[in-house]
C-alpha positions as CSV (number, residue, x, y, z in Angstrom):
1,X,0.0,0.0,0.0
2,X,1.4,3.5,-0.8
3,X,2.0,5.3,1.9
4,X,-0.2,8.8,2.3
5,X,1.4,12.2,1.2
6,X,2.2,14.6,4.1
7,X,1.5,17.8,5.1
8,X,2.9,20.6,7.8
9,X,0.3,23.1,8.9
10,X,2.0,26.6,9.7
11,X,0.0,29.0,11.5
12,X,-2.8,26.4,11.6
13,X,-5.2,27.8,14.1
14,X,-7.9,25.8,15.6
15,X,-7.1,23.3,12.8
16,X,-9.4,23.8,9.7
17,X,-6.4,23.3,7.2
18,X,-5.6,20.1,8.7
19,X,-9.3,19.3,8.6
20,X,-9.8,19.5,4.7
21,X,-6.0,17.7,4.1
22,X,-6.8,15.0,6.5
23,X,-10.1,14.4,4.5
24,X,-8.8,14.1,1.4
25,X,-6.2,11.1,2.6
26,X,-3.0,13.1,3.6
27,X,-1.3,12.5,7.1
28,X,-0.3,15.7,9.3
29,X,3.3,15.6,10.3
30,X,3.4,18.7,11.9
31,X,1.6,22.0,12.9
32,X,2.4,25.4,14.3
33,X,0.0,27.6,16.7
34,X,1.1,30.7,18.8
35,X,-2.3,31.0,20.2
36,X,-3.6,28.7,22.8
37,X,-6.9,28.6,22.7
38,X,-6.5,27.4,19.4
39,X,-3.5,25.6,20.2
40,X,-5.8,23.6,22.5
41,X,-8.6,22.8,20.0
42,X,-5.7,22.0,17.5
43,X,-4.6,19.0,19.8
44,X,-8.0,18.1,21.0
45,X,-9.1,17.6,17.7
46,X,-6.1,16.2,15.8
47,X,-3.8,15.1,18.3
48,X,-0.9,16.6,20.5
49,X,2.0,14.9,19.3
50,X,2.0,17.1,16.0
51,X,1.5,20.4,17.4
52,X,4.7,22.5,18.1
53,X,3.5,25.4,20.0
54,X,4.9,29.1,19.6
55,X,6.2,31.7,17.9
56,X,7.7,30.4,14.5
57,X,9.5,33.6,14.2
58,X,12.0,32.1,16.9
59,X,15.0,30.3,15.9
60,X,14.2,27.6,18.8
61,X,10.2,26.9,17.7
62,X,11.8,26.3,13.8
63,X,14.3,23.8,15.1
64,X,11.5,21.9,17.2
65,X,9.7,21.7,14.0
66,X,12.6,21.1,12.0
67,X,13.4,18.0,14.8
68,X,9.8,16.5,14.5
69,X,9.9,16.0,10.5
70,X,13.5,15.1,10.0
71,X,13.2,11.5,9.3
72,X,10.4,12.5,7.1
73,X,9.7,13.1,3.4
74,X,7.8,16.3,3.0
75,X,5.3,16.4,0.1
76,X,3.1,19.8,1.1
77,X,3.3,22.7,3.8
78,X,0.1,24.6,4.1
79,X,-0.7,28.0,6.1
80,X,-1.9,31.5,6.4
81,X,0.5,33.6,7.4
82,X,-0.9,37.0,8.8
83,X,0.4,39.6,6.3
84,X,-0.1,43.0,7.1
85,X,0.2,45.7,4.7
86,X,0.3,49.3,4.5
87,X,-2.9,51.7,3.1
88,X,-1.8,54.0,-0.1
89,X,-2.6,56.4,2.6
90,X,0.2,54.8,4.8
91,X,-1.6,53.2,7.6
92,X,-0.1,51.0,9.5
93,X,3.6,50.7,11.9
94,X,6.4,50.2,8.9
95,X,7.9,48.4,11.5
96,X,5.1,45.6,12.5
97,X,6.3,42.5,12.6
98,X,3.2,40.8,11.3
99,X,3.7,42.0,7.9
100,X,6.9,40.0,8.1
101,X,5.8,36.8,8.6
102,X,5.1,35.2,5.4
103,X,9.1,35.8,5.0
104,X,9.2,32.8,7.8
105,X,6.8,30.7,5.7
106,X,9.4,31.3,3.3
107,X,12.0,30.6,5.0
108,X,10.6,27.0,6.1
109,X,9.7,26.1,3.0
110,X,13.6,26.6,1.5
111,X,14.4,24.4,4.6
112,X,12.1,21.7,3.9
113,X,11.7,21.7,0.6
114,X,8.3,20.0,0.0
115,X,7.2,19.2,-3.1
116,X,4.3,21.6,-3.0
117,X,3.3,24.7,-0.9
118,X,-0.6,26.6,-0.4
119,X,-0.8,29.7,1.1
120,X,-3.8,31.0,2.2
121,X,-4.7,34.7,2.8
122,X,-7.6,37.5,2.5
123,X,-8.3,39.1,-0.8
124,X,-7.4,42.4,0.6
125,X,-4.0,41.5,0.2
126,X,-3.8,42.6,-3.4
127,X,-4.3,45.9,-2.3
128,X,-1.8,45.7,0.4
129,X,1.8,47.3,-0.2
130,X,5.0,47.2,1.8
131,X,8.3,49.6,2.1
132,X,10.3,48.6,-1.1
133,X,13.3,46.4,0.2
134,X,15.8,48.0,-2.4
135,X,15.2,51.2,-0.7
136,X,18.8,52.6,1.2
137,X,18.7,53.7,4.9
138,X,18.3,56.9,4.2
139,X,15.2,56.3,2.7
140,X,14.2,54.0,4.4
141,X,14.8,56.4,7.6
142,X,12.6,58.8,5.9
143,X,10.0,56.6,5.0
144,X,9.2,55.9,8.8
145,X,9.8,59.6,9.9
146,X,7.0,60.5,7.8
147,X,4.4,57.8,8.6
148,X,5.1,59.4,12.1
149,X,4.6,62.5,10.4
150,X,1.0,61.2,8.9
151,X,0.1,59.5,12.8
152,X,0.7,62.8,14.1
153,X,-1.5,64.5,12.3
154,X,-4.5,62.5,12.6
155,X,-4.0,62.1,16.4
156,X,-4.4,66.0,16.0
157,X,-7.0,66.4,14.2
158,X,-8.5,63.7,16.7
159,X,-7.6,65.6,19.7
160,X,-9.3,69.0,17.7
161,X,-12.5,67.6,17.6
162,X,-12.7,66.7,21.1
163,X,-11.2,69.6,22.5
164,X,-9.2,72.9,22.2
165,X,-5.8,72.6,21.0
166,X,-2.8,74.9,22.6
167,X,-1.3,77.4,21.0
168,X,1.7,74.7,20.2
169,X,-0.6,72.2,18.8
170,X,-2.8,74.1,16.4
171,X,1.0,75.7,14.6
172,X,1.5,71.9,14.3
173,X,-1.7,70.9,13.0
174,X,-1.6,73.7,10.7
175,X,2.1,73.0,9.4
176,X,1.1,69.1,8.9
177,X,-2.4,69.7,7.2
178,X,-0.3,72.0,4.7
179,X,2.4,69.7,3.6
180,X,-0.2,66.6,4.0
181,X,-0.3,65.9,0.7
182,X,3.7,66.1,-0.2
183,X,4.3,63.9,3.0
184,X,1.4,61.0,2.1
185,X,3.5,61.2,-1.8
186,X,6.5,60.6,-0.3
187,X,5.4,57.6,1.6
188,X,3.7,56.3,-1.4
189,X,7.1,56.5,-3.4
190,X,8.4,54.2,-1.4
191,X,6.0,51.2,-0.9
192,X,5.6,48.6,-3.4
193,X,2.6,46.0,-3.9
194,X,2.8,43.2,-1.5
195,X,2.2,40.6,-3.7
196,X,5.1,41.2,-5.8
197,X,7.2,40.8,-2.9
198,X,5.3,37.7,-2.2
199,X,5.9,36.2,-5.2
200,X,9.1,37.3,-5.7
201,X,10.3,35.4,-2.0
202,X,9.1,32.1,-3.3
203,X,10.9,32.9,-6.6
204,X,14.0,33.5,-4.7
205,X,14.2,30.0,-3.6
206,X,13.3,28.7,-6.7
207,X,9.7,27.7,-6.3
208,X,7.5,28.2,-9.5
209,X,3.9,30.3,-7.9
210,X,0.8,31.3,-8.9
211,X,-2.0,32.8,-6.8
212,X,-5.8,32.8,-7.4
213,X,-8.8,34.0,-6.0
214,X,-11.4,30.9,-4.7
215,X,-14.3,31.4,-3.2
216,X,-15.3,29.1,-0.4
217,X,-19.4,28.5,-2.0
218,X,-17.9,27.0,-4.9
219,X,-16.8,24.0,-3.3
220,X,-20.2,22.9,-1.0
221,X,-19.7,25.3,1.7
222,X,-22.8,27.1,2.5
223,X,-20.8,31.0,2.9
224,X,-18.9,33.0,0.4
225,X,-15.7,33.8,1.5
226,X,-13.3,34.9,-0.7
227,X,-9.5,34.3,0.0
228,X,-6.2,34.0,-2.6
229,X,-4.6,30.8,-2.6
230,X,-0.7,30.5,-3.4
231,X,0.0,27.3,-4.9
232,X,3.8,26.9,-4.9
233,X,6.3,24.0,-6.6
234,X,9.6,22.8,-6.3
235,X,9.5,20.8,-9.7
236,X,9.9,23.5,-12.3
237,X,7.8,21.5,-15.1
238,X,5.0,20.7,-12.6
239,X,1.6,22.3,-14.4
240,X,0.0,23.9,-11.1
241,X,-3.5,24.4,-11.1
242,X,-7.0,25.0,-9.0
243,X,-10.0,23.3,-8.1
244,X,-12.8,23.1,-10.5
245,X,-16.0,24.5,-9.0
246,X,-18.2,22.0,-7.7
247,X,-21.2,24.1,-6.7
248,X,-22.2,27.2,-8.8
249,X,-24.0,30.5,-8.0
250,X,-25.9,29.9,-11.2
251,X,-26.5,26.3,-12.3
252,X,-26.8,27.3,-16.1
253,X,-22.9,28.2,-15.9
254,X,-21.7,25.1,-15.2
255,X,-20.9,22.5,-18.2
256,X,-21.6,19.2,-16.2
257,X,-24.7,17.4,-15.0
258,X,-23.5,16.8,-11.6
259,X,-22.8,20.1,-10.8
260,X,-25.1,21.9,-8.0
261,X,-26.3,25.1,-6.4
262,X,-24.3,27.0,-3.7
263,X,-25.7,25.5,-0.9
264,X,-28.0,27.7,1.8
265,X,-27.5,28.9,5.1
266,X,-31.2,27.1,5.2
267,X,-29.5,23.5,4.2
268,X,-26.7,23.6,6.7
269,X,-28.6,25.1,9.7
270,X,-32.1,23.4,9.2
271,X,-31.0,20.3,11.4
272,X,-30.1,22.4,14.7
273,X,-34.0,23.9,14.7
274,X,-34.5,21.0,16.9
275,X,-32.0,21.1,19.0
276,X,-32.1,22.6,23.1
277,X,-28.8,23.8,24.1
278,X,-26.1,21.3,23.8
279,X,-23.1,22.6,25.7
280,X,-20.7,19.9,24.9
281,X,-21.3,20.3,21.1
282,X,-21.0,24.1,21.3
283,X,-24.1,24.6,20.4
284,X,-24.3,27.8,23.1
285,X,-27.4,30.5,23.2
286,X,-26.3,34.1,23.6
287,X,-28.5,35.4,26.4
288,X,-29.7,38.9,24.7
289,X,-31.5,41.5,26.9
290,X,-35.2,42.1,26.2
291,X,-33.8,45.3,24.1
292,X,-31.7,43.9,21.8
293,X,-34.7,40.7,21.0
294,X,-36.9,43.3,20.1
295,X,-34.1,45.2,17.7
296,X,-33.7,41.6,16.1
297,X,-37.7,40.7,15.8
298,X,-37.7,44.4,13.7
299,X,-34.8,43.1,11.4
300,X,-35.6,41.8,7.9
301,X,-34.4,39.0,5.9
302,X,-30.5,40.1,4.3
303,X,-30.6,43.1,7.1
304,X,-28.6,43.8,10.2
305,X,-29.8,44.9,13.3
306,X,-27.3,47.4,13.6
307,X,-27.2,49.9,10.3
308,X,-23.3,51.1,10.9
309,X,-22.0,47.4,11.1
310,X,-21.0,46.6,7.8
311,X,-19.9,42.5,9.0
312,X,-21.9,41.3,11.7
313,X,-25.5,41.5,13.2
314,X,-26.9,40.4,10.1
315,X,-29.7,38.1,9.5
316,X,-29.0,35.2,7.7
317,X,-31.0,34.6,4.0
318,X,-32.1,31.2,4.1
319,X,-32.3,30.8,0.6
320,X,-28.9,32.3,0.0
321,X,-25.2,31.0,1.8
322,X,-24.0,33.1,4.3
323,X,-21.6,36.1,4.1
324,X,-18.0,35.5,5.4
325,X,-17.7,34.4,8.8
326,X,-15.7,36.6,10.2
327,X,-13.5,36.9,13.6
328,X,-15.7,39.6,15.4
329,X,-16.0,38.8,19.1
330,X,-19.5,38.4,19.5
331,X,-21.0,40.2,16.5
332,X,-22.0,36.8,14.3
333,X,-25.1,36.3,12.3
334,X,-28.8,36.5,13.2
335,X,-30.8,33.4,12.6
336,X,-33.1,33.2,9.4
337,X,-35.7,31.9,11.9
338,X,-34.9,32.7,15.5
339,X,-34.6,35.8,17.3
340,X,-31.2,35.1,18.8
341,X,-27.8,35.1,17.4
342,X,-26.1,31.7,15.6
343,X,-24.6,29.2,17.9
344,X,-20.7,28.5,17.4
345,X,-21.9,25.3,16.3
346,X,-23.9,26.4,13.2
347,X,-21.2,29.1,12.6
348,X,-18.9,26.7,12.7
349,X,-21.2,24.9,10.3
350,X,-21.3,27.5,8.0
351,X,-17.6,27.4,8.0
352,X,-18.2,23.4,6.9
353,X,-16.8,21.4,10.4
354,X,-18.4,18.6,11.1
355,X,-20.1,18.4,14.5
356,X,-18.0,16.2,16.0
357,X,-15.4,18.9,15.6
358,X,-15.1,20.6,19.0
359,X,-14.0,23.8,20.3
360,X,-12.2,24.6,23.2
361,X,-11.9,28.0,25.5
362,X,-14.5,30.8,26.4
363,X,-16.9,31.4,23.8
364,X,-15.2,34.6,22.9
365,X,-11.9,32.7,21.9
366,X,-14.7,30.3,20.0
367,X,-15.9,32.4,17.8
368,X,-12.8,34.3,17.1
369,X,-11.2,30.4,15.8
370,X,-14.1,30.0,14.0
371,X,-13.9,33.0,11.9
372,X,-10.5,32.8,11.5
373,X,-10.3,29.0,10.0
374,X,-9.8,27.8,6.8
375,X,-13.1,26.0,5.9
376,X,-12.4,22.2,5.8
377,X,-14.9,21.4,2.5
378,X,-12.8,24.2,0.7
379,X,-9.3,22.8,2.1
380,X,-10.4,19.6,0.6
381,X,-11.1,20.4,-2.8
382,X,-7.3,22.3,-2.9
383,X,-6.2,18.8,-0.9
384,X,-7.3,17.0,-3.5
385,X,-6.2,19.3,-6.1
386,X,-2.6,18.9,-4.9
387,X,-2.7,15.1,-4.9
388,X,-3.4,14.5,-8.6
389,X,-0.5,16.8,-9.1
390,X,1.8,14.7,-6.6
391,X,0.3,11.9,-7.8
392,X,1.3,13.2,-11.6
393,X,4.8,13.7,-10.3
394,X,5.2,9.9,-10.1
């Protein structure tokens, strides 16, 4: 019997990467968590003797992993490194460290070589940009002096609307907001698109990449959630490619007779109508004041409850899947039916787990693993994706 492909799981989270690769036949070697909540559900759920807890930007968590997998043949590392990016504005610290971290996904994977690679991230990052790396010190000196410049006008014009500024201030203000635009041009100079850089890394090590946009509907899970997938390869004539849809928005665009409708928020939920609470599955009621009930009860269909929230409080369209589940502490989806919010369980459901899938921590930490996973149903179809290709490498 052949034995199954592996896979490492890099900034895995509560473990929906691993989910979908373990579905489609592929044995986890490894993982990587900082967080322990999620650490926690990780090892609940897929074992602890895989899981090498910490901060992958130390030297010490890398040579753990490194240790683990050394006897091992590597056919696939998987994750979703947070990158962070800077506005065209220039929001953000040049110097936060979580815009660095896909250079340690980088760095594994020239130290492991696997055959194959998939990065996961939002969609946002094509329109996220970082200082340009061929920029001197100088520059680079000045890029940072004015992104302090730019902070220190909008905590200015902060401070203005809730009070007087002194005398000292307002010359400030006045001196910024005059020379805002050449300062937000001179930041802009210097920062390049973030995907280049991306792509360029992996080229650096000499792994063939290509990125594409897959959303999560197209492959049975009943949300659309858009993210871009990486797809990365050692083996220069390797033809890399995606998942074919399996479920379509409209059923007259497909080409094959098997092919079926997104599925609803209605078809994934409708078995938890019946259910009381059920603790141990995390199938938790929130406890909503009489207030916020009556708020809900006056919410339509496709709505949210609150008009200024543009990603949570809204009520699910049970003929539709749902929007993206999203990490927001407490501010999930109303029920198509009931006046109360989703469960963990049936968000969790909407991210496609299976029920006997558990979550670990307060319900805060909960959600937040939820909406941060990888779906499983849409890790699977890549999974399977990257077989046939291992499989064509034979």
């Amino acid at each position: 019997m052949k034995n199954k492909y592996t896979v490492i799981d890099l900034f895995s989270g509560c473990g929906g990467f691993s989910q979908g690769f373990l579905k489609a036949g592929f044995e986890i070697i490894a993982s990587n968590e900082i967080w322990d909540p999620a650490i926690e559900t990780y090892k609940l759920n897929h074992g602890e003797d895989v899981m090498i807890g910490g901060d992958i930007t130390s030297p010490g968590t890398k040579e753990r992993l490194y240790d683990l997998v050394k006897e091992k043949k590597v056919n696939v590392v998987i994750g979703g490194p947070p990158c962070q990016g800077y506005s065209s504005a220039g929001n953000r610290n040049p110097d936060d460290a979580r815009g660095q971290l896909y250079l340690d996904f980088v760095e594994i994977i020239d130290h492991l070589r696997p055959d194959f690679f998939v990065m996961e991230n939002v969609k946002g990052l094509l329109n996220m940009k970082h200082v340009d790396s061929t920029l001197n010190l100088i520059e680079k000196n000045k890029f940072k002096h004015d992104c302090k410049k730019l902070q220190r006008y909008k905590d200015l014009k902060r401070f203005k609307a809730q009070r007087n500024l002194d005398s000292e201030e307002e010359r400030e203000f006045i001196s910024l907001r005059n020379n805002l635009k050449s300062i937000k041009n001179d930041i802009n100079q210097k920062l390049v698109p973030l995907i280049d850089k991306i792509m360029n890394a992996f080229k650096d090590i000499d792994y063939m990449v290509s990125w594409k946009i897959l959303n999560s509907a197209d492959y049975g899970v009943p949300q659309t959630r858009e993210r871009i997938i990486f797809i990365g390869s050692k083996h220069m004539k390797a033809k890399i490619n995606y998942p074919q849809k399996q479920f379509f928005k409209n059923i007259s665009n497909s080409n094959s007779q098997d092919s079926k409708s997104w599925k609803t928020s209605k078809e994934a939920l409708k078995k938890y109508e019946e259910w009381q609470e059920l603790v141990e599955k995390n199938h938790t009621f929130t406890k909503h004041s009489h207030n916020f009930i009556q708020k809900i009860k006056k919410t339509q269909i496709g709505e949210t409850v609150y008009k200024n929230y543009n990603d949570a409080w809204w009520r699910l369209d049970p003929s539709k899947p749902a929007r993206t589940v999203k990490e927001n502490h407490g501010g999930v989806f109303i029920h198509y039916k009931f006046d109360r919010a989703c469960t963990p369980r049936e968000l969790a459901t909407l991210q496609s787990f299976d029920d006997d899938f558990i979550f670990t921590g307060t319900k805060s930490s909960i959600l937040k693993q939820i909406g941060n996973a990888v779906p499983p149903l849409m890790a699977r179809a890549i999974a399977l994706n990257i077989k046939s290709l291992l499989d064509n490498l034979v």
